[in-house]
Structure formats: structure tokens, C-alpha cells
C-alpha positions in Angstrom: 92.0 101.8 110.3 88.4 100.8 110.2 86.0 103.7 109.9 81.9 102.8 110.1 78.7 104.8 110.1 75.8 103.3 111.1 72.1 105.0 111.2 71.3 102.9 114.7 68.0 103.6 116.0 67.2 103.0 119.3 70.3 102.8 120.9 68.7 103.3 124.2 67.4 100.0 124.2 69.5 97.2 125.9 69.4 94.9 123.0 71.0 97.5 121.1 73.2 98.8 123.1 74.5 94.7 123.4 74.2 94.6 119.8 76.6 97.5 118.9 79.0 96.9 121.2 79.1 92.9 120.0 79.5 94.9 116.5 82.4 97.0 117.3 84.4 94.0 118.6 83.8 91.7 115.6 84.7 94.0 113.0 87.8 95.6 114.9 86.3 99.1 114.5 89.0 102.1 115.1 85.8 104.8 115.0 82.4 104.8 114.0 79.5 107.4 113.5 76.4 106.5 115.5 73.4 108.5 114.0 69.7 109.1 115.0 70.5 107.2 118.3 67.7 108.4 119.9 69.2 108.5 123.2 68.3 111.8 125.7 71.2 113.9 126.3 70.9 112.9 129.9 71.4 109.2 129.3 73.8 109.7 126.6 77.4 109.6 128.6 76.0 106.4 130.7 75.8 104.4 127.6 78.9 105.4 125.9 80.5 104.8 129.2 79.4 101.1 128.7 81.2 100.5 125.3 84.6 100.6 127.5 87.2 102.9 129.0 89.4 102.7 125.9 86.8 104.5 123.6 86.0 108.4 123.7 83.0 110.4 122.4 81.8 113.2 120.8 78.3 114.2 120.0 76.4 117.3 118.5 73.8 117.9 121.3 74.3 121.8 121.7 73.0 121.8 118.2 70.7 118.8 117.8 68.3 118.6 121.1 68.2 115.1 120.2 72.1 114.7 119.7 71.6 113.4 116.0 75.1 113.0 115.8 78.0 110.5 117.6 81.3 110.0 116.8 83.7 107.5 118.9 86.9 106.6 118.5 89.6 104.2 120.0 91.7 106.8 121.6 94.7 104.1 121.1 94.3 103.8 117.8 93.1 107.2 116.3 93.5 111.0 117.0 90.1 113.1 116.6 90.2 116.7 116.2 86.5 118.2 116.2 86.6 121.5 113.8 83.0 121.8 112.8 79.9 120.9 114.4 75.7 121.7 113.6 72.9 120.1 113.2 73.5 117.5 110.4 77.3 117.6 110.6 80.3 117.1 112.8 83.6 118.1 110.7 86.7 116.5 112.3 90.6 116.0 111.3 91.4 111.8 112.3 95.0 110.7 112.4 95.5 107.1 112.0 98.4 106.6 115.3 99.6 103.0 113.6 100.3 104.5 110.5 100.5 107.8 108.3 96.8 107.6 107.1 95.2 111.9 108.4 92.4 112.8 106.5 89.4 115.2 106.6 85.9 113.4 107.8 82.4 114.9 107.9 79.6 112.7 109.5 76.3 113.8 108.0 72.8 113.2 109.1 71.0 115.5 106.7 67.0 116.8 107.6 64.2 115.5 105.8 63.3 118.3 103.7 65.0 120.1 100.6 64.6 123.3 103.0 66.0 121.7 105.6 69.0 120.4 104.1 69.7 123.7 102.3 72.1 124.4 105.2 74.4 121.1 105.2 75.1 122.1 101.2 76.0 125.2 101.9 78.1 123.8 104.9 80.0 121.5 102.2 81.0 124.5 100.1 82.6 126.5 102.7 84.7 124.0 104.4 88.5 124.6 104.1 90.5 121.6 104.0 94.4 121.1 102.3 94.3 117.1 102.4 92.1 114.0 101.8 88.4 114.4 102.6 86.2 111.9 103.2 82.1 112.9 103.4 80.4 110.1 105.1 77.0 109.2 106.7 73.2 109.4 106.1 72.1 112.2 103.1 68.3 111.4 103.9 68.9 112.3 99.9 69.6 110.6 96.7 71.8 111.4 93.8 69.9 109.7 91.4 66.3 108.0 90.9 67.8 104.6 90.4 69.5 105.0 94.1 66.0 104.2 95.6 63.8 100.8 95.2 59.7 101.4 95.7 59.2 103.5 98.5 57.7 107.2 97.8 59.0 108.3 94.0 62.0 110.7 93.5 61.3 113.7 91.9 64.0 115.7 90.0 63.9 118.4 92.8 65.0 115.9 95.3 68.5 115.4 94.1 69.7 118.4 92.1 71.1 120.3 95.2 72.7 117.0 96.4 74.4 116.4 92.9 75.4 120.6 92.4 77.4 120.0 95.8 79.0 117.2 94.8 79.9 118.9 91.6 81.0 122.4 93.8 83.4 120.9 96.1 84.9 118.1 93.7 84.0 114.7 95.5 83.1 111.5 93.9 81.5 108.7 94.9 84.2 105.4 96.6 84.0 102.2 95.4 81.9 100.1 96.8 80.6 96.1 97.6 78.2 94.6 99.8 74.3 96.0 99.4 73.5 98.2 96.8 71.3 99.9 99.2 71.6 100.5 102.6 68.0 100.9 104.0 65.5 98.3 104.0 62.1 97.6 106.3 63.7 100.3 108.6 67.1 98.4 109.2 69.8 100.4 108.1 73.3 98.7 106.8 76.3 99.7 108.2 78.9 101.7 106.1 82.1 100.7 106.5 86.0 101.8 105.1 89.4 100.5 105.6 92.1 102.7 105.0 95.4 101.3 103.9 98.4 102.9 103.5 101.1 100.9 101.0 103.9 99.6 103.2 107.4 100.5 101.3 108.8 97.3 101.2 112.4 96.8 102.2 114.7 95.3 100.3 116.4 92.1 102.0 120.0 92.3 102.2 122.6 89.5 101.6 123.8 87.6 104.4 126.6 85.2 104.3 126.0 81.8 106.9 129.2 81.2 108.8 128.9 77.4 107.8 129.4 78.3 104.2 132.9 79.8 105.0 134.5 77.0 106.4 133.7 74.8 103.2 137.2 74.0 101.3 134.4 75.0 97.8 133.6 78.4 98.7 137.4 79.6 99.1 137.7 78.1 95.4 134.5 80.0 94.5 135.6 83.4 96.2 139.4 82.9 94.5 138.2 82.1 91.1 135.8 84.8 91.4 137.9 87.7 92.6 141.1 86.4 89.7 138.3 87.2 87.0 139.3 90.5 84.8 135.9 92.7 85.1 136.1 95.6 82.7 134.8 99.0 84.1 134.5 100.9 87.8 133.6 98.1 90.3 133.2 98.2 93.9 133.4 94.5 94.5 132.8 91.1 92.9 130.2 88.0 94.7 128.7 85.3 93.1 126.3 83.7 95.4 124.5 81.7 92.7 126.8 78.9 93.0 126.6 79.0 97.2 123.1 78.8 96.7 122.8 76.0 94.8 124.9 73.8 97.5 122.3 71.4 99.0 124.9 70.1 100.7 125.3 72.8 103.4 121.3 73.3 103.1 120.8 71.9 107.0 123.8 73.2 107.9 122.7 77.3 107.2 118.9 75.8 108.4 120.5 74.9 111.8 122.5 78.3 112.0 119.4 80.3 111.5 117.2 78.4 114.1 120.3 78.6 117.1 119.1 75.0 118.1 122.5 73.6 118.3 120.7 70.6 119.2 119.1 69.6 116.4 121.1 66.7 114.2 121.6 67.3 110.8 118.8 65.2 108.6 116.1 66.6 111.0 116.6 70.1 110.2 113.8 70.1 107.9 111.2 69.0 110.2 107.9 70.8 110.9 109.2 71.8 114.2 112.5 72.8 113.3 111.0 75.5 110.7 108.8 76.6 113.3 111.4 77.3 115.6 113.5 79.0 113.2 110.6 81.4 112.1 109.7 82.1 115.8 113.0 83.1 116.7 113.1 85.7 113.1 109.9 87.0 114.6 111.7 87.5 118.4 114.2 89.3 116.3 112.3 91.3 114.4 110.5 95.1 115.7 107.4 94.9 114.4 105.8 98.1 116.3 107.4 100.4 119.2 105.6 102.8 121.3 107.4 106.9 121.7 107.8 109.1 124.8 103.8 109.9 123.8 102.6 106.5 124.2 101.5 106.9 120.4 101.9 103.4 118.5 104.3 103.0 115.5 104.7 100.4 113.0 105.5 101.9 109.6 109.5 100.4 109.4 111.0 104.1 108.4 108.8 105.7 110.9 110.6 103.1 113.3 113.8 103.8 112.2 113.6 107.4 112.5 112.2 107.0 116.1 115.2 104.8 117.2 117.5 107.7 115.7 116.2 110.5 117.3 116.1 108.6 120.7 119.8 107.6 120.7 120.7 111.0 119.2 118.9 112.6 122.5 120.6 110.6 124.5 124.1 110.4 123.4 123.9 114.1 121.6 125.9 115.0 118.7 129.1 115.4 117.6 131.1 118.9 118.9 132.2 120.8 115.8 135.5 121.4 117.7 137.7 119.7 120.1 139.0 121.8 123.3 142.9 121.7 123.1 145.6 120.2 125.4 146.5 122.1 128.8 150.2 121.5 128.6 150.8 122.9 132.3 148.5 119.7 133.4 151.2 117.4 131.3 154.4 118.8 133.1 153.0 119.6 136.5 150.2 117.5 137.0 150.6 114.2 138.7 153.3 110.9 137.1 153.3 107.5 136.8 155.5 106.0 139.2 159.0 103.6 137.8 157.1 101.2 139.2 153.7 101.9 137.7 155.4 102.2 134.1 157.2 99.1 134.6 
């Protein structure tokens, strides 16, 4: 999931509004923070309607007059739960629906005053959250002196409340590439994460190719194999170094996997016959399938749960006890015929 937060100013401008839109299609983004947009609250929902149907929005106008604060979000793709809101923050729980990434998010705007901002600190302590937290957005403060480059001098004042509520609630800073700092000649840079969630990898299992069967060497390789004496508790006995190693039957197992029954042997490792194989593993293979709430899924456990659970609604479960035989349905119910039995 890709997760921005960009300080856009003057969103209510055309070439802007053209400009973030061409934005959120280049980089793919799942749900962005749009702050000090600028935009009236009155012309706000006419140009969120414009980035398309498929995106929703949230904003902080009934705190901010000026609605400092917008968050949209790819209702496909993510789940947004709004549990905080005021003037220089919107507190939400997102849920990733194409994998198991939830975390906490805050979008900040902070005020332009140490007074001011007094408020979004004390905001910070109190939230309660049991999982990941991410803190995101525009501080209008610095944690340290060497975070800002000419401009008006920071003073000592201006970033000890920042750095004791880091300290409080127990965040540190990501890791980071791309500009060292993100305003310049009042153009602000885009802030931009992508989550990713380790993908268990499956272990491949062993498959044996018809075509090696029928070979007059693999029955010797199996027999010899299987008449070895094998000291301790064994469950079976393979040794598929030596059927691997048979270019002989190479085209042969290439021609199996691709189905193309009409490819001649010496052409099976062609371009095209490679291609064909590896498009028909990917016709074979579920890569993502969509449950009874249209919600996306493409981690492969996540998949094979789903499938489960369907087939176990529809089939149901075993009964824990059988009804017995009616023997009066045996002797008086109705026969076969002599001539049906014969």
C-alpha cells in the first residue's frame, strides 16, 4: 500500500487539481493526506468528486473553517476508520484489503505558534492505540536546528515540546531517501511510504512427470533404490538426483508442462515454447480472489483459508453420529423384482 502526504496549496486552482490527480495515478497511491488545500468548504466535495468515483474523502472542516485537513483513500484498496479529528489532526485506523498490513495513522497539520501547537502535543499523549502507529504530515516544527536551511533561525524553544512528545509517546523517526528537506521556495515535497508485508514463501513440492515413468532407467533407479538397507524409522525412500540429471527426457517433461502436444521434440526449448509453458502455470495458478464482501485477497494462506471456509459452508461438516437402520423399511418396504436382480 502506498500512503503520501502532501502540503498542496492551492488545490482550488485547475492546474492543481490536474496536477494531483496526474500524481495519484503515476505513483499508484492507495491514500494520501492533502493539507492546507485552501479550498472553501463549499467547493470542497466538487473537487474530490473530480479525482474519480473509486476514491472517498474525509476532511476536518467542523474544526478547521478552512478544512486544513484531507484524507482520501481508494475504497478498493484500503479500509479507513476516522477515530479522532481537530484542528491539526485527523486520527484514523487503515486496513490494507490486499494484504494484512492495519495500522494506526495521524495526519498532522500543526499551527504556527508554540501556543498554538500546545494542543496537537497534548493530543499525541493521550491517544490509545494497541498496534503500529504511524504519525505523519506537516509539524510546521523542527526537531532539531540542523532540520532547517536559512530561513528565520531556530531557537531552542521551538523544538523542545516537539522532541518531549516524541520522547512521551515512544516514536522514532523512519528511514528515509529522497530530499533531506521537504520545503523549498514554497513548494513542498511529497512524503511518501510503502508498506510491505513479508510474503511466507511456500515451499514447492515434488512432482513426478508421467514421461519419466515410462523410461526402462527409472524402474531400475526406483528398484535399486527401494532394495537399499536404510537404518532407522523411515517413511519412504526417492532419489530424484539421478532423474534430474537425465537430459535425455529434458523436452520430454518441457512438452508435458506446456500441454502443446504439438510441439516436436528439438523445439521444445524455443522462445515460444517457454512462453507458453509459463503462461499456462500462470492460468493455473490463483494469484488473488475476491470474498462474499467484495474485499480483495492475495496473501496465499489467507486464500487458502477463504477456499476452506467457502466449501465447508457449502458442503457443512461432518455429523458426529450416524441415524440407524429402520429394519421395518428392509422387510416391508418395496423389492427388487427376479427380474430386476437378474
Amino acid at each position: 500500500m502506498i500512503i503520501v502526504s502532501w502540503n498542496i496549496r492551492e488545490l482550488n486552482k485547475f492546474y492543481k487539481q490536474r496536477e494531483f490527480k496526474k500524481f495519484l495515478l503515476l505513483n499508484k497511491v492507495d491514500l494520501i493526506a492533502c493539507l492546507e488545500t485552501r479550498v472553501k468548504q463549499q467547493s470542497a466535495k466538487e473537487i474530490q468528486r473530480k479525482v474519480g468515483v473509486d476514491w472517498k474523502f474525509t476532511d476536518n472542516y467542523a474544526y478547521a473553517p478552512n478544512g486544513r485537513i484531507w484524507i482520501g483513500w481508494k475504497v478498493a484498496n484500503v479500509k479507513v476508520t476516522v477515530l479522532d479529528c481537530s484542528n491539526q489532526m485527523i486520527h484514523c485506523c487503515v486496513t490494507d484489503n490486499n494484504s494484512s498490513f492495519s495500522s494506526y495513522i495521524t495526519f498532522v497539520y500543526g499551527l504556527h505558534t508554540i501556543h498554538d501547537r500546545a494542543s496537537l502535543w497534548r493530543s499525541l499523549r493521550n491517544m490509545q492505540t494497541n498496534g503500529p502507529w504511524l504519525i505523519i504530515g506537516d509539524f510546521n516544527s523542527v526537531l532539531h536546528e540542523e532540520d532547517r536551511l536559512n530561513g528565520i533561525p531556530v531557537h531552542q524553544a521551538d523544538t523542545t515540546d516537539f522532541q518531549r512528545c516524541i520522547d512521551d509517546i515512544g516514536v522514532g523517526q523512519i528511514t528515509k531517501r529522497g530530499c533531506k528537506f521537504s520545503w523549498s521556495c514554497s513548494d513542498h515535497s511529497p512524503i511518501m511510504i510503502i508498506t510491505k508485508v513479508n510474503r511466507v514463501k511456500v515451499k514447492k513440492t515434488f512432482r513426478l512427470m508421467s514421461t519419466v515413468m515410462k523410461l526402462q532407467e527409472y524402474k531400475e533407479v526406483v528398484q535399486n533404490t527401494w532394495g537399499q538397507q536404510i537404518q532407522g524409522y523411515t517413511i519412504g525412500k526417492k532419489d530424484t538426483g539421478l532423474i534430474k540429471k537425465w537430459e535425455a527426457v529434458q523436452e520430454q517433461i518441457l512438452k508435458q508442462k506446456s500441454r502443446a502436444t504439438w510441439i516436436k521434440l528439438g523445439g521444445c526449448n524455443s522462445k515460444y515454447s517457454h512462453a507458453y509453458m509459463r503462461a499456462r502455470q500462470a492460468r493455473n495458478k490463483v494469484i488473488c480472489i475476491y470474498n462474499d464482501q467484495h474485499i480483495k485477497i492475495s496473501e496465499p494462506k489467507q486464500i487458502q483459508l477463504e477456499f476452506t471456509q467457502f466449501f465447508q459452508h457449502l458442503l457443512g461438516t461432518a455429523a458426529t453420529e450416524l441415524p440407524g437402520i429402520d429394519i421395518s423399511i428392509i422387510w416391508n418396504g418395496p423389492c427388487l423384482t427376479m427380474n430386476q436382480q437378474q
